[in-house]
C-alpha positions as CSV (number, residue, x, y, z in Angstrom):
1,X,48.7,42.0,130.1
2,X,49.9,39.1,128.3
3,X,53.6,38.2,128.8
4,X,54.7,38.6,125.2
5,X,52.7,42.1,125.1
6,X,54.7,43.3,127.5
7,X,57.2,46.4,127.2
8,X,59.9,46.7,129.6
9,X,59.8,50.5,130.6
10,X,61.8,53.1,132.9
11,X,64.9,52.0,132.0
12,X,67.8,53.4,130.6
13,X,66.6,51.9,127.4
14,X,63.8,50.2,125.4
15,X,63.0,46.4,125.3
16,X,59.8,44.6,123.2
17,X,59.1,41.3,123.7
18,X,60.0,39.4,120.2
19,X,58.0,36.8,118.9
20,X,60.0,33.4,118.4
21,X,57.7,30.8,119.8
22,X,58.9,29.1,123.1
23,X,61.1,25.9,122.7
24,X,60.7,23.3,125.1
25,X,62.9,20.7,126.4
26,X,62.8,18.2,129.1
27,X,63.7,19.3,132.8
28,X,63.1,18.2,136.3
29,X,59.6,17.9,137.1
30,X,60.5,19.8,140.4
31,X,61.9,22.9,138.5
32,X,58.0,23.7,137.5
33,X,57.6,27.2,137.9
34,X,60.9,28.4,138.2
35,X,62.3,31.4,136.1
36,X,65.7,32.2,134.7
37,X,66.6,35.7,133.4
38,X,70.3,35.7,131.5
39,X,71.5,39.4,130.3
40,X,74.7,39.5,128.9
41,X,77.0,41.5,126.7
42,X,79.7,41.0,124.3
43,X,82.6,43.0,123.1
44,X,82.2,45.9,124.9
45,X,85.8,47.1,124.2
46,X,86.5,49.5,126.8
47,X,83.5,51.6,125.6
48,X,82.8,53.7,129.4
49,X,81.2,56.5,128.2
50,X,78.4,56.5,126.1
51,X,79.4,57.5,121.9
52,X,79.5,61.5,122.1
53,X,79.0,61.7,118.2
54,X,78.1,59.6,114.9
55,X,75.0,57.5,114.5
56,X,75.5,56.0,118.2
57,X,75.1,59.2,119.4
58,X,74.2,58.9,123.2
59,X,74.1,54.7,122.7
60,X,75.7,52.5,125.2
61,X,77.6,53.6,128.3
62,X,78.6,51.6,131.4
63,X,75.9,54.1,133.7
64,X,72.6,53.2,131.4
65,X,73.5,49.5,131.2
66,X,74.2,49.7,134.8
67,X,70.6,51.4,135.4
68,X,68.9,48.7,133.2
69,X,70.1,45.6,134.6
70,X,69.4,47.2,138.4
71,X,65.7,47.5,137.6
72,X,65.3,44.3,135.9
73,X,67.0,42.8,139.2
74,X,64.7,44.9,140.8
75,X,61.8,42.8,139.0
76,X,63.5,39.5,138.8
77,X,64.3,36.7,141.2
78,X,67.2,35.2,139.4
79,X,69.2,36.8,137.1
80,X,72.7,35.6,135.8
81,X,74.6,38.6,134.1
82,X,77.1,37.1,131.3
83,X,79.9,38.5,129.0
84,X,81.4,37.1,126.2
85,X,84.7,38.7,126.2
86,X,86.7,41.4,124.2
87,X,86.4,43.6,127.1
88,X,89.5,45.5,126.8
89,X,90.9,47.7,123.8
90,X,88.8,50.2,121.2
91,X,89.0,53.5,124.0
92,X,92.0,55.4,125.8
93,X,90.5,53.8,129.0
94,X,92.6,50.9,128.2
95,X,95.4,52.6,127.3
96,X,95.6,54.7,130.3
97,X,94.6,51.9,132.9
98,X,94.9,48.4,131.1
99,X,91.8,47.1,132.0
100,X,91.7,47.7,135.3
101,X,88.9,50.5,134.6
102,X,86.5,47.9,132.8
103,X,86.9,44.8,135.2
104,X,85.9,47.2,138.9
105,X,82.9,48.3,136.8
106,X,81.6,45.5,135.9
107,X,82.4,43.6,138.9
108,X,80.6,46.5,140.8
109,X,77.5,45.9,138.4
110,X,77.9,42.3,139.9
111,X,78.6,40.1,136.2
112,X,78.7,36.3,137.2
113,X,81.0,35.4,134.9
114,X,83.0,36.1,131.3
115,X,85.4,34.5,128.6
116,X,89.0,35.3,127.3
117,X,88.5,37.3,124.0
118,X,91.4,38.0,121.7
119,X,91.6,41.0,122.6
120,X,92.1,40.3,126.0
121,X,95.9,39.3,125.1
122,X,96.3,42.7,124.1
123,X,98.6,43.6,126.8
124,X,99.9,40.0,126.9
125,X,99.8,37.7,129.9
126,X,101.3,39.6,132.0
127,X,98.8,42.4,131.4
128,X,95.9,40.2,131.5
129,X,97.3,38.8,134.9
130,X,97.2,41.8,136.2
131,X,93.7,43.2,135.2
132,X,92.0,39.9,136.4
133,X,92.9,41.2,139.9
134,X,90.3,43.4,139.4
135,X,87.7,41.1,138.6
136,X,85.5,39.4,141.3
137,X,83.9,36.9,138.7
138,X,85.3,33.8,137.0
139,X,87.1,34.0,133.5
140,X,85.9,30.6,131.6
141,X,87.2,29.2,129.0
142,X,87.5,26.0,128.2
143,X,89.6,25.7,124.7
144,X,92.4,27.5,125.6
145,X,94.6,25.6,127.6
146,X,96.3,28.2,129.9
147,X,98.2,25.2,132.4
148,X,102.5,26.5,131.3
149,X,101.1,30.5,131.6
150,X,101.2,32.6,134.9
151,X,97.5,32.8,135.0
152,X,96.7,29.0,134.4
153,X,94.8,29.0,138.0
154,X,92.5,32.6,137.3
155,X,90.9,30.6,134.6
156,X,88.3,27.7,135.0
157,X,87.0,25.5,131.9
158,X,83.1,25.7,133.5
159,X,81.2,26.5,136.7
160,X,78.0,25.6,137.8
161,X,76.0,28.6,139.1
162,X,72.4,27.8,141.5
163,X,69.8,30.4,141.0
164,X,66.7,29.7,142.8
165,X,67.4,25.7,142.6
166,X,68.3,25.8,139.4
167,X,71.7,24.6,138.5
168,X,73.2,26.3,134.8
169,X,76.4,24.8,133.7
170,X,78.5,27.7,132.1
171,X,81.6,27.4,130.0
172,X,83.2,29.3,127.6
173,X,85.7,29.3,123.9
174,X,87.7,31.2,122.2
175,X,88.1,31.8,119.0
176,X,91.6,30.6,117.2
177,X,94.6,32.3,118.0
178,X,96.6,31.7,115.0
179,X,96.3,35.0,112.6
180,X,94.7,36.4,115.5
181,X,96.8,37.1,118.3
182,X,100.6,37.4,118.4
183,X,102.4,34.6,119.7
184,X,104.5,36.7,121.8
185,X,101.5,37.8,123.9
186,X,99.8,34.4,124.3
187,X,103.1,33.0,125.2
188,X,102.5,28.9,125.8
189,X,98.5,29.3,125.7
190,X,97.4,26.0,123.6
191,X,94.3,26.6,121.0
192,X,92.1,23.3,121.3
193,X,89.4,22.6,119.0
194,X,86.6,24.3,120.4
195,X,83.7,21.7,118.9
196,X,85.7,18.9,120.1
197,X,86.1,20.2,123.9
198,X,82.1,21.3,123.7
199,X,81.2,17.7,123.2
200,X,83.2,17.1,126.6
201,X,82.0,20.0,128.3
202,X,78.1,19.1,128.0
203,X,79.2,15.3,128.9
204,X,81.1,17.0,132.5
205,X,77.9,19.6,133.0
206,X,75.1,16.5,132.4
207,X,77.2,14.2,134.9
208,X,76.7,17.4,137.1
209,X,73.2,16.9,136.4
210,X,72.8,21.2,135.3
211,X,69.0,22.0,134.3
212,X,70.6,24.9,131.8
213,X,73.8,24.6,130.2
214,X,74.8,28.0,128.5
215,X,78.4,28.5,126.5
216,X,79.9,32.0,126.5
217,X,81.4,31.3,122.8
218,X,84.0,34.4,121.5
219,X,84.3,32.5,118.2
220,X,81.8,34.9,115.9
221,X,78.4,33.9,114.7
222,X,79.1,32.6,111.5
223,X,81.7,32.8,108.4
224,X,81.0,32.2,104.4
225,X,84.0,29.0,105.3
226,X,81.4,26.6,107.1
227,X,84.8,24.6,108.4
228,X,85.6,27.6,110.6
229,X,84.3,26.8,113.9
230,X,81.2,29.0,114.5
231,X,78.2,29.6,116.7
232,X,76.0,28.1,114.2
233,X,78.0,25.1,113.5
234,X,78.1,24.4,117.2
235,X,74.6,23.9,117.4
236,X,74.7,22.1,114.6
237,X,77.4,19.6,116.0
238,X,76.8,19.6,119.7
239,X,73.5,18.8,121.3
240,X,72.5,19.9,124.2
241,X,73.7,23.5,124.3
242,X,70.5,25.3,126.0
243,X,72.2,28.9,125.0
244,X,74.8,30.1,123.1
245,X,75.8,33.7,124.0
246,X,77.9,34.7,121.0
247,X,80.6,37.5,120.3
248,X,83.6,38.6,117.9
249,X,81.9,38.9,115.0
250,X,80.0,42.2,116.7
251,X,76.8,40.9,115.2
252,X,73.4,42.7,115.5
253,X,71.1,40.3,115.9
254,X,67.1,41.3,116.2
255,X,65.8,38.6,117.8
256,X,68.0,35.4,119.3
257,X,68.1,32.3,116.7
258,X,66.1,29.1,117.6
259,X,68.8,26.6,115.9
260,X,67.3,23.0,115.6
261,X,69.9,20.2,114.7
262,X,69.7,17.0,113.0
263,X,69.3,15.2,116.2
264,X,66.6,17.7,116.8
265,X,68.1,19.5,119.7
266,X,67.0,23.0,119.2
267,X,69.4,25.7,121.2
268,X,69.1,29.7,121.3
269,X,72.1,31.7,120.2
270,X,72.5,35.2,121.2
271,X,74.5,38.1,120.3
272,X,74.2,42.2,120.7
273,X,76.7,43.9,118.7
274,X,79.3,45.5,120.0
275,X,80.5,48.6,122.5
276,X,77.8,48.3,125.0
277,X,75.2,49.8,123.0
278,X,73.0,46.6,123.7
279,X,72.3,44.7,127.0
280,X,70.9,41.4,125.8
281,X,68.1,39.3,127.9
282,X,66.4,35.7,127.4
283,X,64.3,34.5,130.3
284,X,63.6,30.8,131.0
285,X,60.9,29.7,131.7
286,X,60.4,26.1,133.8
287,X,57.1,24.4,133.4
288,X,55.2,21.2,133.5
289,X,56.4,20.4,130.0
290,X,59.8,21.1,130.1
291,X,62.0,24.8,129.7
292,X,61.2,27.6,127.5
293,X,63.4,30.3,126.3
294,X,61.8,33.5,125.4
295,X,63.3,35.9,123.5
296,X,64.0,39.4,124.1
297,X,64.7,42.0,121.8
298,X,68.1,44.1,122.3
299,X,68.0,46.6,125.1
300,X,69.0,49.5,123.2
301,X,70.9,51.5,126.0
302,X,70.5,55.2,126.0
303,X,72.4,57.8,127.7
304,X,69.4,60.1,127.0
305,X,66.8,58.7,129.4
């Protein structure tokens, strides 16, 4: 069976492979062969349980994603699990517990790594101090200058993960804080321009030499204001971005988009929605002629299977 014929099945969900062509780029000739499977989620909002009525009826729920990303590990070699923030607030599980609920579950599911989402200041720095004790992955973010703030050492700008010899730079933004978050619960946290410290990031991940470099970006998809930093315009602006896992604009996106720029650097951007109803996957692939990404429709998670 062909590769792009393939159907994931027996999971807690359903998965097609989509049809955007492969992109290559260059890589070392040595990683030929190797594979790369990235899932990741976004703006999950304390949604545990799966939605008991509505149109999501039965979508999403921490057990099914759990399920589906144990039998892809099951099938896969290397596999990096990624979030993009907004973990806490939308359910009375963060009311009653303060994200200390979300963070055990997902560090049992074994995530790699996440970002600071606005809503992640919800309970101000005090709050989110406390619910990164229950986190056994790295926060990243790389805008938001947390060095006068009690939890300037629980958050790194980047780290360099090695699956199966391949090394993937991974850092992360926010989106702007002003409008968005009240300054009494970010306290001293510093908003930098999160296209400017992207160019610098890829320059400190390349002089790392990374195969992959992937940015965990909370700062939305796109808005009708092109000035308003985006995942789009980041593409557009900084090359050599491999993968852009998006969120805060809870955007439903079919298939990932294959964003070439003017200096004809193409990179994949990725996001699934909201609330855990979508795990989302893009395997890359190492060959002769470089790496390929290819795309995954959503995992639609079901509580039903």
């Amino acid at each position: 069976m062909k590769r792009r014929q393939f159907i994931l099945r027996s999971l807690a969900a359903s998965a097609s492979v989509a049809v955007s062509p492969l992109v290559l780029s260059s890589c070392q000739p040595n990683l030929n062969g190797r594979k790369l499977t990235i899932l990741h989620t976004n703006d999950m909002h304390s949604h545990i349980d799966p939605f008991k009525e509505g149109r999501n009826k039965g979508m999403g729920g921490m057990a099914a994603r759990a399920s589906a990303i144990e039998k892809i590990r099951a099938t896969e070699d290397n596999v990096l699990l990624l979030d993009v923030g907004d973990v806490f607030q939308g359910t009375p599980y963060f009311n009653m517990f303060g994200g200390e609920l979300e963070l055990k579950l997902m560090s049992e599911m074994g995530y790699d790594a996440t970002t600071v989402g606005n809503h992640e200041f919800d309970n101000g720095l005090d709050g989110l101090d406390h619910a990164m004790q229950f986190a056994n992955f790295p926060y990243l973010s790389a805008n938001y200058d947390f060095s006068k703030t009690i939890i300037a050492q629980k958050v790194r700008s980047y780290q360099v993960f090695n699956r199966g010899g391949v090394k993937i730079g991974i850092f992360g933004l926010g989106v702007g804080l002003q409008g968005m978050v009240n300054p009494a619960l970010s306290g001293n946290t510093v908003y930098l321009d999160p296209i400017t410290v992207a160019k610098e990031m890829v320059q400190e991940l390349k002089a790392q030499k990374c195969d992959l470099i992937i940015c965990l970006s909370h700062i939305g998809y796109e808005y009708g204001n092109s000035a308003i930093p985006s995942d789009k315009r980041l593409a557009q602006e900084v090359s050599e971005i491999d993968v852009i896992l998006g969120g805060h604009t809870h955007t439903f996106m079919d298939e990932p988009l294959l964003l070439t720029n003017s200096e004809g650097y193409t990179t994949t951007i990725n996001q699934v929605g909201w609330a855990g109803i979508n795990l989302g996957r893009i395997d890359v692939e190492f060959t002769a002629k470089g790496k390929g990404m290819v795309a995954y429709n959503p995992i639609l998670l079901s509580n039903k299977a």
